[in-house]
N, C-alpha and C positions, 0 to 999 in steps of 0.2 A: 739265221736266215736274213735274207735281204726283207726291205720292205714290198718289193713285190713279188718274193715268195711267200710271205705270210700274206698276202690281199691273194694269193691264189687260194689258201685254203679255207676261206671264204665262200667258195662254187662249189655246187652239187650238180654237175650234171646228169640229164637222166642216162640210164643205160639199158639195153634191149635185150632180155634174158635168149630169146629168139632172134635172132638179127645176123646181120650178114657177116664172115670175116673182113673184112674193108672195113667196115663200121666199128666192130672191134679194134681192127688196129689203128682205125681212126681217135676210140678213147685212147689207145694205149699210148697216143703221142701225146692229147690233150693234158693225160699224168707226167708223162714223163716232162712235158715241156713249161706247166705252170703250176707245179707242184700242185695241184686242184686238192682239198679237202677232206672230197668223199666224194660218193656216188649213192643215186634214188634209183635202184632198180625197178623194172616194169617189167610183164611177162613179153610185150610184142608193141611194135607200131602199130599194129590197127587194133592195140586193147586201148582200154578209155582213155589212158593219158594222150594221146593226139588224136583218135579220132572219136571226138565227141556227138557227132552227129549218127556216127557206127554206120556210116558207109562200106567199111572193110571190113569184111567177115573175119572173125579172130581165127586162127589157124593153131590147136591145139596139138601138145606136143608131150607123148609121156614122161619123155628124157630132161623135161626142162628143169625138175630139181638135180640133176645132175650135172647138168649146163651152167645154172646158179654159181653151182660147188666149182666146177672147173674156174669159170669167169672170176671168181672173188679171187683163186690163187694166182691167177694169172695175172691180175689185176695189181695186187698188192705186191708181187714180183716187182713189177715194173717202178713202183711208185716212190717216188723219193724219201716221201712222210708216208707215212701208215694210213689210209686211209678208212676213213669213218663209212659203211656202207652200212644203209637206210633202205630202207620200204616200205610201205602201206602194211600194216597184215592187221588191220582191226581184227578180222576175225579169224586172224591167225594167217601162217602162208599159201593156203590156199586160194586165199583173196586175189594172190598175183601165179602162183605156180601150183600146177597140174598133181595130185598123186603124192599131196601134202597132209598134216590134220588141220580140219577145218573147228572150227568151234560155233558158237549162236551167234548171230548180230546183236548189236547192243541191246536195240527194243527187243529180242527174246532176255536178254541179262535184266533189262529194268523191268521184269513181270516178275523177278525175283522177293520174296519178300524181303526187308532189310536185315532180318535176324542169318538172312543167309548169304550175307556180303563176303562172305569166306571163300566163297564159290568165284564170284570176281576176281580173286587174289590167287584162286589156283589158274583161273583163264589166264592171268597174266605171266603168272610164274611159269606154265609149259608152254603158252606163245613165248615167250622170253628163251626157254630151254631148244626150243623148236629153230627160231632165227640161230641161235649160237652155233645150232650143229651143223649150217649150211655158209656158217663165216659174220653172218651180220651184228649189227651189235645198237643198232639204232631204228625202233618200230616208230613210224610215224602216226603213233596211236596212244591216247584214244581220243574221242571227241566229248569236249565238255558242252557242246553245243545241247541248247535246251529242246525239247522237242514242243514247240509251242506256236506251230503252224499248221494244219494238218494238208495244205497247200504247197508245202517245198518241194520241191521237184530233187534235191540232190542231198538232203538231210535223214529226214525219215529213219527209216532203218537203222540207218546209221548212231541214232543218238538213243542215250540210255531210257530218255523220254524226257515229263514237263516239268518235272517236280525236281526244284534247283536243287532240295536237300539231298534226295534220293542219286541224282547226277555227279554231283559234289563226291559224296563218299563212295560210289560205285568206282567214279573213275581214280579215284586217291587208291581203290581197293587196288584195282587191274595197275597202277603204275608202280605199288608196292611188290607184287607181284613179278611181274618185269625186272624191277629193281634188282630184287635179291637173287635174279637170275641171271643177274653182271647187263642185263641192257638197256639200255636208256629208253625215254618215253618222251612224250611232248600232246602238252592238250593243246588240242584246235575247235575252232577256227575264230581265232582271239579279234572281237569283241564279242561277239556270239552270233553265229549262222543260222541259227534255229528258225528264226521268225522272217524267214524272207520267203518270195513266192519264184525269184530266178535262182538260175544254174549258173553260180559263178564262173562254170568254167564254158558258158557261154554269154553273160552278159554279165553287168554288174548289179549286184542287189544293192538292194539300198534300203535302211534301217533306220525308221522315223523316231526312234527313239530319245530323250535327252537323257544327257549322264545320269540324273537322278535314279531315272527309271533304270537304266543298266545297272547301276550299284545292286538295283533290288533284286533283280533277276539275272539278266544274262552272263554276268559277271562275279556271280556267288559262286560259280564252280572256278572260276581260274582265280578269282582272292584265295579260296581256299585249297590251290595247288600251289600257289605261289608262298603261302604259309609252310607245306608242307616241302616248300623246296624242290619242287619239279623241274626235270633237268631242262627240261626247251619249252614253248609256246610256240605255237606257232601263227602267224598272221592270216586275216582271213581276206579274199579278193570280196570287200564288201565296204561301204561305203556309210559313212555314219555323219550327216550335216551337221549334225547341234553340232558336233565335238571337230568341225573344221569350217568355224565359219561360214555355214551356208553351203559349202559347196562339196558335193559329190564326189570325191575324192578318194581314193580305193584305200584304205585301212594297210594295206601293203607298203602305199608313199606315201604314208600321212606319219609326219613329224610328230604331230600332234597328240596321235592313237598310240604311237610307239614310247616317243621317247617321254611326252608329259604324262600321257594316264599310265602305261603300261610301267615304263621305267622311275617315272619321282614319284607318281600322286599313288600309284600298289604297291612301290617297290622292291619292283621284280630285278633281279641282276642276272639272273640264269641267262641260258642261250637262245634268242631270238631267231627261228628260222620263218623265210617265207613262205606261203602256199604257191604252187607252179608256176614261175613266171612265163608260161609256155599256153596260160591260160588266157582264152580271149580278152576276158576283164581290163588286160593292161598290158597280152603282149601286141599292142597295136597302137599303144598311143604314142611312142614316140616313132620319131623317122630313123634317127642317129642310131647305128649300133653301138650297144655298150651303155647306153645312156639307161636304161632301165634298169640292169645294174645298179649303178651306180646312185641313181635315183630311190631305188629298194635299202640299198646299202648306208643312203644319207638317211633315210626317213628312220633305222633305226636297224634294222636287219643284220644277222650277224652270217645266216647263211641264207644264201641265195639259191634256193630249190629249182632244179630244171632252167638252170640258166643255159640257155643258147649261143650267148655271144661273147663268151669267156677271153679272149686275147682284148675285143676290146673294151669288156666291163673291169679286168685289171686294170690297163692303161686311165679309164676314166675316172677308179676311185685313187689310183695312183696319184694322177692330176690335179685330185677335185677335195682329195679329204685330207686331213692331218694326222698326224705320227700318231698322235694322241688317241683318236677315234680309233685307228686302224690296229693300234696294241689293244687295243680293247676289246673290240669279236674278238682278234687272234685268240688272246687269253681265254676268253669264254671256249671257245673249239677244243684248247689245249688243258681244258682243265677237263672237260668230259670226254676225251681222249684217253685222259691218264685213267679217269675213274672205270671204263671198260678195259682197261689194260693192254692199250694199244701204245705199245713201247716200239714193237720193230717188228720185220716179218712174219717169225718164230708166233710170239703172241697174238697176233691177228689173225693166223689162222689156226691156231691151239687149239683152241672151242670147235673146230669140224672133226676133231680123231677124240674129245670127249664125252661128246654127246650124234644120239642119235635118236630118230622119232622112233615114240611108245603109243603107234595106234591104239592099242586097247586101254593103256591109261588115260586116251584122249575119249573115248567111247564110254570109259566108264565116268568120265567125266562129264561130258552130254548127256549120261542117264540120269547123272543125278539134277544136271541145270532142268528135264525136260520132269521133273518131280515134282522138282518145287517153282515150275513158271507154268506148266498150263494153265488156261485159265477158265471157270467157268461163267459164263455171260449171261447165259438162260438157262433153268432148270424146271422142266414141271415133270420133276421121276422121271429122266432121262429112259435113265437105266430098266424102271418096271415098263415104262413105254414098250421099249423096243423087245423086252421078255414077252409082254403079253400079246403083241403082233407077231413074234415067233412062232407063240404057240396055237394060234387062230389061224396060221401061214397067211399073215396079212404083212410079213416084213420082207421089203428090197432093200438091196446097197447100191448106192451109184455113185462110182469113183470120176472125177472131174481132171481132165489133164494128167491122171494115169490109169494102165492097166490095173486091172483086177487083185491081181496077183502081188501087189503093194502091201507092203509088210503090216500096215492097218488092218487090212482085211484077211489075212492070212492069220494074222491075232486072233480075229473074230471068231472063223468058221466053224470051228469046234464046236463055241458056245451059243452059235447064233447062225446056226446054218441060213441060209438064204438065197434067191436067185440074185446075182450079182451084174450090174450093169458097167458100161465105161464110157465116158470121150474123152478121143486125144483133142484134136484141133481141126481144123476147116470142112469138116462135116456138117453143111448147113441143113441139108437134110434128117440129119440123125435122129434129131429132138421131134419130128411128128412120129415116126414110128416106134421112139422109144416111150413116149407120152402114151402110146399102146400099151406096150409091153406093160408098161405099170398098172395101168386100169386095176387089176384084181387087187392092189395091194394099196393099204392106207395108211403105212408108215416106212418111210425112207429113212435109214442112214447113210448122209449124203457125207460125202470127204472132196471137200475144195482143194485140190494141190493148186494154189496162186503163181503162176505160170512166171512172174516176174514180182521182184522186190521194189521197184520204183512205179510212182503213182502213174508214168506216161500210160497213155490210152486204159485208163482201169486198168492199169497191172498187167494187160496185156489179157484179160478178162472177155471174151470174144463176146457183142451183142447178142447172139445167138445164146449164148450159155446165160447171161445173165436175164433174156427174158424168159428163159425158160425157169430159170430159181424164180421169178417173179410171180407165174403163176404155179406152179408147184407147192411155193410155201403156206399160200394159203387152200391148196386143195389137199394137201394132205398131214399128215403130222410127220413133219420135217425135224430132224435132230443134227443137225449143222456142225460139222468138222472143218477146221478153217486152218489148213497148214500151211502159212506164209506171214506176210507182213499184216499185222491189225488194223490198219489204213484201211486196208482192202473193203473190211468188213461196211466202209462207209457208200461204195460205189452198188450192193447188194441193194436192188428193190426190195419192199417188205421185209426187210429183215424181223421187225417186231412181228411180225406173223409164226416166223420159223418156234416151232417146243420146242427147240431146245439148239443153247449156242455155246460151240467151246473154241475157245482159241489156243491154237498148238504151237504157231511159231513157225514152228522149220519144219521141214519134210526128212529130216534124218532119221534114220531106221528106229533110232532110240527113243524118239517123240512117236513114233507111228506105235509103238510096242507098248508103252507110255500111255500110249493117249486109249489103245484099246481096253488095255486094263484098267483106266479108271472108265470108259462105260458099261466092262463084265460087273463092276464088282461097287461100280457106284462110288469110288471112294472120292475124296474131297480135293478138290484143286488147290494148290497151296497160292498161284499166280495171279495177282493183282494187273490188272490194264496201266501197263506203263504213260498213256495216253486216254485225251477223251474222245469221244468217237458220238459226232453229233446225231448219229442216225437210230442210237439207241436211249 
């Protein structure tokens, strides 16, 4: 290769699982014409990666893991070098594509107790099995970020929780996993995302932190994946003063974040990718095309993620950097090329005619994460509670943002017959007359389905609903099912009022089935609070 075919497989541009032919044949020249990398697949332009404000309604499509599959072969046809194709799937492909297996988010994995880190290691090993059968071979997951904010707007969920140890080996668990299922991993968001209160992919965070302090914390989970030989890190759009002279400086072009802490003072040598240069943080500060590139690519970056201005971010590391620097990403690309076995066409797309998805081995897989992660919060006899308002017919159920008919409560009926109640959403009215309907009865088991996993507006948590749990939990004896993100349980009025509190996780049939059997039968929660939750 020339030297500016190797500075081409440097770029990751993004790619639209949904998107228009034009736009497709539009990549199909950017491959053919700059020998590019690889490719970050996303399901659509109006899913999160460009519209972060979610002005454009996402336009859902059955067929897109089939469009995936089509697009990788078409893709790597055309491509000079084999290309490395990448995508988000923390929690598996359904993160980005429709009619995939989905697994728990992280804070469900970190209610895990640690004797059951095994469990991490098969998440990783059939998310790993799952990408291969659709071509990919590079998961931009998982996040070593600590969950030590309970204020972040774009973390949350997403991380294993606060406990660096607990974080640390979880995520060594899910890349081991991955590993031995031939595809690569990479922890983010390198120096640690956790503790910030913006959206880097709307503004820039910024981390008051000095090195000391990060040594102690935020940076115990990537020393010890950098030990462990982790194949990439990735850079986080965050800004760290101590460690750049005072100045605010995005952790993506800081020299300083990359090449002095990250590459001599841990020494890391693996593969250095960016977070989205497509993100407000920093795709705005310079005028020059190409310059951000290039500028990502001087600070330390081996691949440059959702790079937009690919003709003239070659020409300016062409210009700008040395032989020296530039054999150096090459090599890092081409070494974790070889190790997923991406030699020529034939092997790049091998793994779609070997593997294919085992819904029910992903099922029986979420039964076992939702065993040992529910979690119990508040107990005073849950269980003889809701038996002895049975049998006095002093027991209702009121299902929250589902119908009735929710596999929780279909659990139940058998054993706890009862008048069952419901709201969906914008029913402002509902709550006086259903504050009726209940008068006879003095013990509720209520089932919170958390309408959304990120904190904006209370989770999306409608005032109506939440002043009506406000006065509810102290009028009656309330036994509280909370299927969503554990955050949530912070926006709840009197929560210390509620008898009784269990945290579920997710709303998958498997935790709803889960979670009913342990209030039939009283058994013991094995699931620790991955986080602290100041309201209890």
């Amino acid at each position: 290769m020339t030297l500016e075919q190797k500075i081409g497989q440097f770029f990751f541009p993004a790619v639209f699982i949904n998107d228009t032919e034009e736009n497709i044949q539009a990549t199909e020249k950017l491959i053919q014409d700059y020998n590019i990398g690889g490719l970050t697949f996303f399901h659509s332009r109006a899913s999160a990666a460009t519209n972060y404000e979610t002005k454009t309604k996402v336009v859902f499509n059955d067929d897109s893991c089939q469009r995936l599959k089509e697009l990788i072969i078409r893709f790597q046809k055309c491509a000079p070098t084999p290309l490395l194709m990448s995508i988000d799937a923390e929690w598996g492909l359904a993160m980005r594509v429709e009619k995939t297996p989905q697994y728990p988010y992280a804070i469900t994995l970190g209610a895990l107790p640690v004797s059951k880190s095994h469990l991490l290691y098969e998440v990783g090993n059939q998310i790993g099995n799952d990408l291969k059968s659709v071509g990919i071979h590079y998961n931009l997951a998982p996040l070593a970020d600590i969950n030590n904010n309970p204020d972040n707007p774009v973390i949350g969920y997403r991380s294993f929780g606060e406990s660096k140890e607990k974080v640390s080996e979880f995520a060594l668990a899910y890349l081991q996993g991955m590993n031995d299922a031939g595809v690569l991993g990479c922890l983010k968001h390198f120096p640690g995302h956790g503790n910030t209160n913006v959206d880097s992919h709307l503004g820039l965070p910024i981390l008051e932190e000095n090195l000391e302090q990060l040594l102690a914390n935020e940076l115990v989970p990537f020393i010890k994946g950098i030990e462990n030989n982790v194949d990439s890190i990735m850079i986080g759009h965050l800004a760290v003063p101590a460690l750049n002279s005072g100045k605010n400086t995005s952790a993506t072009l800081s020299k300083s974040i990359i090449e002095t802490l990250l590459r001599k003072q841990l020494g890391y040598d693996g593969l250095v990718i960016s977070d989205a240069l497509n993100m407000r943080s920093v795709s705005d500060l310079y005028e020059k095309k190409g310059q951000l590139e290039y500028e990502a690519f001087n600070a330390g970056n081996d691949i440059l993620c959702f790079a937009e201005n690919i003709a003239e971010g070659i020409q300016e590391i062409l210009e700008n950097a040395t032989a020296e620097r530039i054999e150096e990403s090459y090599n890092r690309i081409v070494k974790c090329k070889q190790k997923v076995g991406l030699l020529n066409f034939e092997t790049a797309v091998q793994s779609m005619s070997d593997y294919e998805f085992n819904f029910k081995k992903t099922s029986d897989l979420n039964h076992q994460i939702a065993e040992n992660s529910i979690t119990l919060i508040k107990d005073n006899n849950n269980t003889k509670v809701v038996i002895d308002a049975k049998i006095e017919n002093k027991l209702a159920k009121l299902s929250l943002y589902r119908k009735t008919n929710n596999p929780f409560f279909q659990a139940l009926v058998k054993d706890l017959p009862s008048p069952e109640y419901s709201y969906q959403s914008g029913d402002n009215l509902y709550f006086e007359s259903l504050e009726k309907n209940l008068e006879p009865y003095d013990t509720l088991i209520i089932a919170l389905f958390v309408p959304k996993a990120k904190p904006l507006n209370n989770f999306d948590i409608e005032p109506e609903v939440l002043h009506f749990l406000k006065k509810i939990v102290t009028s009656k004896k309330c036994i509280l099912y909370v299927f969503g993100n554990p955050y949530s349980l912070q926006v709840i009025p009197n929560l210390k009022s509620a008898t009784g509190i269990v945290q579920v996780y997710q709303d998958f049939e498997e935790f709803q089935k889960v979670a009913a059997k342990q209030l039939l039968h009283n058994l013991v929660c094995e699931g620790n609070l991955p986080i602290s939750i100041k309201t209890l």
